[in-house]
C-alpha positions in Angstrom: 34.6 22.8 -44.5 37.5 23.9 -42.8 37.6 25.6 -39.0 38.2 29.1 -40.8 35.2 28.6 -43.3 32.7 27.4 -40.9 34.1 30.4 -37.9 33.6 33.0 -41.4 29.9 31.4 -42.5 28.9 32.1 -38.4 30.4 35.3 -38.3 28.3 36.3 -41.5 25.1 34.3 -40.9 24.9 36.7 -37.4 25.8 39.5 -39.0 23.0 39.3 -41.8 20.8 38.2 -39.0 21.4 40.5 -35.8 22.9 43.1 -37.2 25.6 43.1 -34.5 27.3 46.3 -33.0 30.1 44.3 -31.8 30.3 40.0 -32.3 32.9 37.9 -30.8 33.2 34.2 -31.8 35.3 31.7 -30.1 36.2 28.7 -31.2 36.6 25.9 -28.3 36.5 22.7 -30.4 39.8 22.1 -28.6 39.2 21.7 -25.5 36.1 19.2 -26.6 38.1 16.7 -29.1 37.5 13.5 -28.9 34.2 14.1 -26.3 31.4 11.7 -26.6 28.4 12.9 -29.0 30.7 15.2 -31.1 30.1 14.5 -34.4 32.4 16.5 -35.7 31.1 20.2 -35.5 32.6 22.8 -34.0 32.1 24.0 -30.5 32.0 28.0 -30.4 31.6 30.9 -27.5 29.5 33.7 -28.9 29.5 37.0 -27.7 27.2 39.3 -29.6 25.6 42.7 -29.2 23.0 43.8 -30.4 19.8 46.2 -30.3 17.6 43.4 -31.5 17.9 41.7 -28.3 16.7 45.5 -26.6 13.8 44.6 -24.0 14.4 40.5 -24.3 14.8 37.6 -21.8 17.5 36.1 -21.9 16.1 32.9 -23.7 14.3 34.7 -26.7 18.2 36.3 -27.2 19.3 32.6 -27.8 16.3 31.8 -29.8 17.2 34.4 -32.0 20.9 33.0 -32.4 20.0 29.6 -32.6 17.0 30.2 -35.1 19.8 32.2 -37.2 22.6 29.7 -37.2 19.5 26.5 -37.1 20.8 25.1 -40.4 24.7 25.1 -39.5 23.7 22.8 -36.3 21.6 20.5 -38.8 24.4 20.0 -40.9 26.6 19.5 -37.5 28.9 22.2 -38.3 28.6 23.5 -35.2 28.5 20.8 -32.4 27.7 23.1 -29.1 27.3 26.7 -28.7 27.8 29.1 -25.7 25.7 32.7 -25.8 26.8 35.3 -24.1 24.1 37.9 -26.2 23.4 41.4 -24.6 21.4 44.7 -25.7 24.2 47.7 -25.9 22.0 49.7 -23.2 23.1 46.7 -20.9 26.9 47.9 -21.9 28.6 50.0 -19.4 29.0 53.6 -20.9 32.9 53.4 -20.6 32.8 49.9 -23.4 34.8 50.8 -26.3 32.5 50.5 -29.6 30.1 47.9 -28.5 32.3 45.7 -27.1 32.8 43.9 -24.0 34.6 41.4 -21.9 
């Protein structure tokens, strides 16, 4: 699976899942090549929000990312992942459609 198919198949798996009003993913694998313990999944930064993580800690938001994307870190097509997952009434009210930095 190439870097573009795997980023594409994480992108829609979240999608389905969370239902996302804004998702960014990030793909770091460069700056990990060659790292002990890489097996040769990805390493990605995801920033997603979304009103399913509206009244959650911080570590059920992962769980749900994690549990959605469980079978891509099985088959090691994702190596690490970095969460950065927040509700949109944590947004400031001046963030452009969902989004932020």
């Amino acid at each position: 699976m190439t870097t573009i198919d795997r980023e594409a198949r994480l992108r829609a798996i979240l999608e389905a899942e969370l239902a996302p009003a804004s998702l960014e993913i990030i793909d770091d694998s460069h700056l990990h090549a060659g790292h002990a313990g890489n097996t040769g999944g990805s390493h990605y930064t995801v920033k997603i929000v979304s009103s399913r993580f509206e009244g959650l800690k911080l570590v059920m938001r992962h769980r749900l990312v994690y549990d959605a994307v469980h079978d891509m870190i099985n088959k090691a097509e994702i190596h690490a992942l970095a969460i950065n997952a927040v509700a949109p009434s944590e947004l400031p009210s001046t963030s452009v459609s969902g989004s932020f930095k």
